[in-house]
N, C-alpha and C positions, 0 to 999 in steps of 0.2 A: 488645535495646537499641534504642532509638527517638530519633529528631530532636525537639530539645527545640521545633520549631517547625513552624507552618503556613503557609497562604497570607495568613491572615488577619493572619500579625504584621508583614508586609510591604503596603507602600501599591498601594491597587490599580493593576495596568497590570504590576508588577513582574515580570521575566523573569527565568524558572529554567532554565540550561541548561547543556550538558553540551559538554567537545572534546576535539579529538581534531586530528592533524596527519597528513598525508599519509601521508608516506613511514613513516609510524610503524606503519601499521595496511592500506594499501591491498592492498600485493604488487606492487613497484615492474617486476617481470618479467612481470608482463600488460599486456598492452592495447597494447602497441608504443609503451612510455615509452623513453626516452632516457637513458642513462647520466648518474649525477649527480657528484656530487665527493665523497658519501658511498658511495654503491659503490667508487670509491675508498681512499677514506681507509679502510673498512673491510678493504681489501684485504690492507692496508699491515700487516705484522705488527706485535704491540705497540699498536693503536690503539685496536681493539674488543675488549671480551670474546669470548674464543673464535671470532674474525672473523665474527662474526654481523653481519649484514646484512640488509635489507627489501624482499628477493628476495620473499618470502610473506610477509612477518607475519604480521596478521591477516587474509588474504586477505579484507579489506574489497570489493575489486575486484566479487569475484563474491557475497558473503554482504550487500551493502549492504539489500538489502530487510528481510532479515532482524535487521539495527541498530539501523533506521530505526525496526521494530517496538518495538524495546525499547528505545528513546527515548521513543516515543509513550505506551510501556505503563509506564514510570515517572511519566507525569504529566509532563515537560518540556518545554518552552514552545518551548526551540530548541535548535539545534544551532552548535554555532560548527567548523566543517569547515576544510579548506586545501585546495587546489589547489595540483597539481603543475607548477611552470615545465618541469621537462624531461616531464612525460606531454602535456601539451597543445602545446608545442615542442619536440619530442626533442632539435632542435642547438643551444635558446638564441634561436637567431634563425630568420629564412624561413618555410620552409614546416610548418602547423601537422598535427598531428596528430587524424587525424577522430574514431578511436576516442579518444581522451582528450578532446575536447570532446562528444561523444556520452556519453561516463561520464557528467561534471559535468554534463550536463544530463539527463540518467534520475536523478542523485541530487535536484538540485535540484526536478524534479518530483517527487518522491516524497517530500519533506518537505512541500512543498505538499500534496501528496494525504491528509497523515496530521496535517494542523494542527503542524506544524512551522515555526518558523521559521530560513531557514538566513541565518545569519551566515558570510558567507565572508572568509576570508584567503587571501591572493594568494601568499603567501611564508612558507615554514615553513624554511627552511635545507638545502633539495633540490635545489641550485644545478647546473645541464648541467652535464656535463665538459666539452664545447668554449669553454664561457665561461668556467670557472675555466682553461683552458686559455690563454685570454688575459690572465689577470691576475684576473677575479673582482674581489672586491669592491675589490681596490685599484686597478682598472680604472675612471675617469670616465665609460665609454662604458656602462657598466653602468645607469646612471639610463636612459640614453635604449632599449637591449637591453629593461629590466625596463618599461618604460611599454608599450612595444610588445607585449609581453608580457600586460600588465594589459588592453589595448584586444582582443585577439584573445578571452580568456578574457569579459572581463566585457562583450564585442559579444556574445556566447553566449547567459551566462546572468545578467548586469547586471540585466535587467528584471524578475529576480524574487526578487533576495536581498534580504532587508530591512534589513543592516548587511553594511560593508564596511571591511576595512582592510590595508593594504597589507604588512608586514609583519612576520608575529611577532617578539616580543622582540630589537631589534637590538644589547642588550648581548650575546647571546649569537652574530648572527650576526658582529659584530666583535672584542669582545674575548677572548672565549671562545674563538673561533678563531684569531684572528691573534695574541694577545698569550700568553695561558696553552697554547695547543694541544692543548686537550681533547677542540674540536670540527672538524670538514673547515672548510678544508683541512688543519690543523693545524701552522699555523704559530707561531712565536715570536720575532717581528721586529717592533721596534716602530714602524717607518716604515710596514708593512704596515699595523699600525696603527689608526695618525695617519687615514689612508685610509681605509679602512673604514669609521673610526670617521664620517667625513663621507658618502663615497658612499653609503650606507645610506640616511643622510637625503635626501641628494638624491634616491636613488630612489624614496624613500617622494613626497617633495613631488612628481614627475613623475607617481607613481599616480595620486594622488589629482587632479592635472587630468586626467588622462589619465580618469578614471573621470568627473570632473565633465563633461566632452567627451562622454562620452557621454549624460550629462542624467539621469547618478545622483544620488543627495542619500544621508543616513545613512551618510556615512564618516566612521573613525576611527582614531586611533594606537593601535597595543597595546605599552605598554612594560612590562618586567620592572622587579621591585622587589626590595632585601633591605636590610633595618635595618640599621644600622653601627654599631654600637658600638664604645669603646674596648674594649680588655680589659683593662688598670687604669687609675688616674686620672691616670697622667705625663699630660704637657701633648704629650711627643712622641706619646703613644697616639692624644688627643684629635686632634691633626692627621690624623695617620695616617686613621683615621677619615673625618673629614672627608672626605680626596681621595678614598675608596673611594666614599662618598656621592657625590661629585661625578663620576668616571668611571661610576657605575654607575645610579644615580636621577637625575641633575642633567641630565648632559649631553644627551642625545634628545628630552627633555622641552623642557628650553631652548628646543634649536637649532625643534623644532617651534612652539613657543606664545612664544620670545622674542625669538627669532632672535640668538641669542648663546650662545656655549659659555663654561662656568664658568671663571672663571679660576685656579682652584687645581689646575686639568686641563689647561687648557692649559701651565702651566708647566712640564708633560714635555711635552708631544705639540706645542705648533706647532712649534720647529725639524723637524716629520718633518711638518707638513701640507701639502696638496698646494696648488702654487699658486693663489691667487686668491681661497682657501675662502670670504673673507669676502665674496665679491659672490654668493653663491648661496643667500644667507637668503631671500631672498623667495621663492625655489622651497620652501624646506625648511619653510619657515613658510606656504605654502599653506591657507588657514581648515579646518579638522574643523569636524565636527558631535559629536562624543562622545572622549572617554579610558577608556581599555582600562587595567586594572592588573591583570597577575599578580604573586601573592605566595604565596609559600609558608614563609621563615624569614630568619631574624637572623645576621647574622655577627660577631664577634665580633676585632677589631682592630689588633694590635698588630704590632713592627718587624718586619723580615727583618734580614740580615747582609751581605745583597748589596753595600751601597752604593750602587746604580743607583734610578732614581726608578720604581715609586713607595715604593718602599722599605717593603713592607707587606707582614703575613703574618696568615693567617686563625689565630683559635689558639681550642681546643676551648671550648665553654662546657656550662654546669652543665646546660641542661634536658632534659627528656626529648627524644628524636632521634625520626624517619623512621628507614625500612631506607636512605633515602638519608644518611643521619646527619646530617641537616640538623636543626635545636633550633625546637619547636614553641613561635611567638611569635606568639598572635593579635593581642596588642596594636599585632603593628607595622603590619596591615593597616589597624585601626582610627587608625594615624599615618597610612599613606600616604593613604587616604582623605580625613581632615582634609586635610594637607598639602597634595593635589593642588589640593585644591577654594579651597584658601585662596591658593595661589600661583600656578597654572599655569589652572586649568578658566576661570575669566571665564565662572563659570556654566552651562559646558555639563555637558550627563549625563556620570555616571561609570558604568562597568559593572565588575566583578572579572569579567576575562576568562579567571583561569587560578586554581583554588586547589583546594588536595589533596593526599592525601599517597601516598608508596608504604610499602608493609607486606608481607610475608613469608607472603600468603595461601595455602590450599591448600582443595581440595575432599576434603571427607568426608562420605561417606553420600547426597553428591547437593546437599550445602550448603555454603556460605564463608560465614562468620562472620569479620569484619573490625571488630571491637569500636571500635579504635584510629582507626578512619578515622570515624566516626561520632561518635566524641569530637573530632577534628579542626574535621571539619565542625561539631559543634556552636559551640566553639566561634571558628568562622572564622564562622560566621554570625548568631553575637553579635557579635561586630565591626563587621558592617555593620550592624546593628538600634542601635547606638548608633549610630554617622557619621548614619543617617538621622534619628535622632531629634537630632542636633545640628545638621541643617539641609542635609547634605551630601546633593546630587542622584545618590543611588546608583539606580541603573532595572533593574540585571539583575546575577546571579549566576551564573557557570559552570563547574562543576565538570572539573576536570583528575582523571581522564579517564575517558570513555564505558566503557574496556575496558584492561584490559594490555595494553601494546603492545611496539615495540619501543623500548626506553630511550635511544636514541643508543648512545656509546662503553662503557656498562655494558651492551647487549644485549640479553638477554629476561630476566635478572633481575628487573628493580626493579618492582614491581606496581602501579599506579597505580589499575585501573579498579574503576567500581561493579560492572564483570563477568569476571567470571574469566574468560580464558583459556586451554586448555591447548595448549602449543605446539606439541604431534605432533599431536593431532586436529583442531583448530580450535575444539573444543567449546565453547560460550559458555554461562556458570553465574552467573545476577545474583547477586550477592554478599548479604550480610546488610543494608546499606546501601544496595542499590536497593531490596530491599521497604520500608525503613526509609522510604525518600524518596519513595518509592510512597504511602503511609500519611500521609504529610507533606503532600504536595503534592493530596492528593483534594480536592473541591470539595466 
């Protein structure tokens, strides 16, 4: 099976790239990192599959050369990487850690060395335990921790990444952890929140001077996406909807590019916001250079029984799933795309910073045939071939992810990468769809 596309259907300059996240792949027990709030959370029985943890994962730490290679050797343009807050400051704050800024900067030259280029993220959801120890994201002082943070890493290696953006997908670092408790710290308080839901942002708008301070340029937001649908046509559905939309796509986006949070979201959440929120738009709304979209699938809308706002419950739909059971809707990438560009971008570049699926791979005979993810991709990347021909400034695509990793609260299960990994040797086995995108991607 082959990608139904090449370089050539794409406008020249257009960036093909691949990511990955820290703690997901590095070996979070090398190099004299600092205890996170995931080693935690993972500790905590009932949180992770089988209390797996990102002690090793992919032992990225020491096989990074080795990666690097088979980034380059796929044909891929870049890399989109994360750095870790606790390897490059084990407490959070003070004093920095040598070996973890010596890492990122032997990684970062070594994409350089291989025509790579690395797009770095500041923040993947690897938060110290002495700062979640003080409150974490529902902690104000966290903007000003996380800037200092951003100025130690990217004083390093600032001068030679070619895109930068502050922190992955903040639905997931706020509501997914503070509201639903799926992800560290794993709470379910919605004052907790309220908070989050804002300090995020603020810490993003401090990066991003903190980075322009430095006399960086090419910075960007990366927010998550997922389609809302009712799942029938009551009108209560249709609402329902709606505020999922607005808590999940609306709000980051906003508070960054309008400096105002949706008001169908605020209608739970200000009673629990922290005071003054509204005088710290101009930090949160800080100018970008680019929008980051991960997307991966659709949800599907209707009530709960709770009575409590938001009163909403995801409920199963008809299309084909991921191993993560998530329902493959290319169409909604090619919404979010329009959408962004038509509402929020004021014409800057878009990039699809995160898209892919996990599947139930295995190796046999010395080869992974992953049919499923190649029909994904195919069509996720129909999706952007139309947004672009309808006028929307798409500049680069990146595939979620380089390698199976570690999946968060589901573990080593969920399979994401173009390269197989197997979890007792390390072994690394490009899948049917890196030679596929090998073949795609040739000049």
């Amino acid at each position: 099976m082959t990608f139904k596309f090449t370089r050539a259907d794409f406008p020249d300059g257009f960036t093909f790239g691949t990511a990955t996240s820290s703690y997901q792949i590095e070996g979070h027990a090398a190099g004299g990192a600092g205890q996170t709030h995931w080693d935690s959370f993972a500790a905590t029985p009932g949180n992770v599959v089988r209390g797996e943890n990102g002690a090793l994962a992919c032992d990225h730490y020491h096989r990074w050369e080795a990666d690097l290679d088979l980034i380059r050797d796929a044909g891929l343009d870049a890399y989109r990487f994360s750095t870790s807050w606790a390897r490059v400051v084990p407490e959070g704050r003070g004093q920095p850690n040598a070996q973890g800024l010596d890492y990122y900067d032997r990684l970062v030259d070594g994409m350089l060395e291989r025509g790579i280029k690395p797009f770095a993220t500041l923040y993947h959801w690897e938060l110290p335990q002495p700062l979640a120890d003080l409150g974490g994201w529902r902690n104000r002082d966290i903007a000003n921790w996380f800037a200092d943070f951003t100025t130690v890493i990217m004083g390093r290696i600032g001068d030679r990444v070619h895109a930068a953006a502050p922190i992955n997908e903040p639905w997931c670092v706020a509501w997914l952890s503070h509201f639903m408790g799926h992800h560290a710290p794993g709470m379910r308080d919605i004052r907790a929140t309220a908070r989050a839901m804002h300090h995020v942002l603020l810490a993003h708008g401090r990066a991003i001077q903190a980075m322009r301070a430095l006399g960086m340029s090419n910075l960007g937001a990366v927010m998550n996406f997922e389609y809302a649908a009712p799942a029938d046509d009551s009108p209560q559905a249709a609402r329902l909807a709606r505020i999922y939309d607005g808590f999940y796509n609306q709000w980051f986006l906003s508070g960054v590019r309008h400096k105002r949070y949706p008001q169908i979201v605020l209608e739970g959440l200000e009673p629990h916001m922290p005071a003054g929120w509204q005088d710290d738009f101009d930090v949160i709304g800080t100018p970008v250079d680019w929008l980051g979209i991960n997307y991966y699938t659709r949800k599907l809308i209707g009530p709960d029984d709770t009575g409590l706002w938001p009163g909403l419950t995801e409920v199963e739909g008809p299309l084909p799933k991921t191993a993560m059971e998530w329902e493959v809707y290319p169409d909604g990438l090619h919404h979010f795309l329009t959408w962004v560009n038509a509402e929020y971008a004021d014409g800057l570049p878009i990039y699809v910073t995160e898209n892919g699926m996990a599947s139930y791979d295995t190796v046999q005979g010395g080869a992974c045939d992953d049919p499923a993810r190649i029909d994904y991709l195919n069509k996720h990347t129909d999706a952007v071939r139309r947004a672009i021909a309808e006028g929307v400034p798409v500049k680069g695509y990146f595939i979620w992810s380089l390698m199976d990793n570690y999946e968060w609260a589901l573990g080593y299960d969920k399979r994401f990468g173009l390269i197989h990994v197997d979890f007792d040797t390390l072994e690394r086995t490009p899948k049917a769809s890196w030679h596929a995108l090998q073949k795609a991607l040739a000049p």
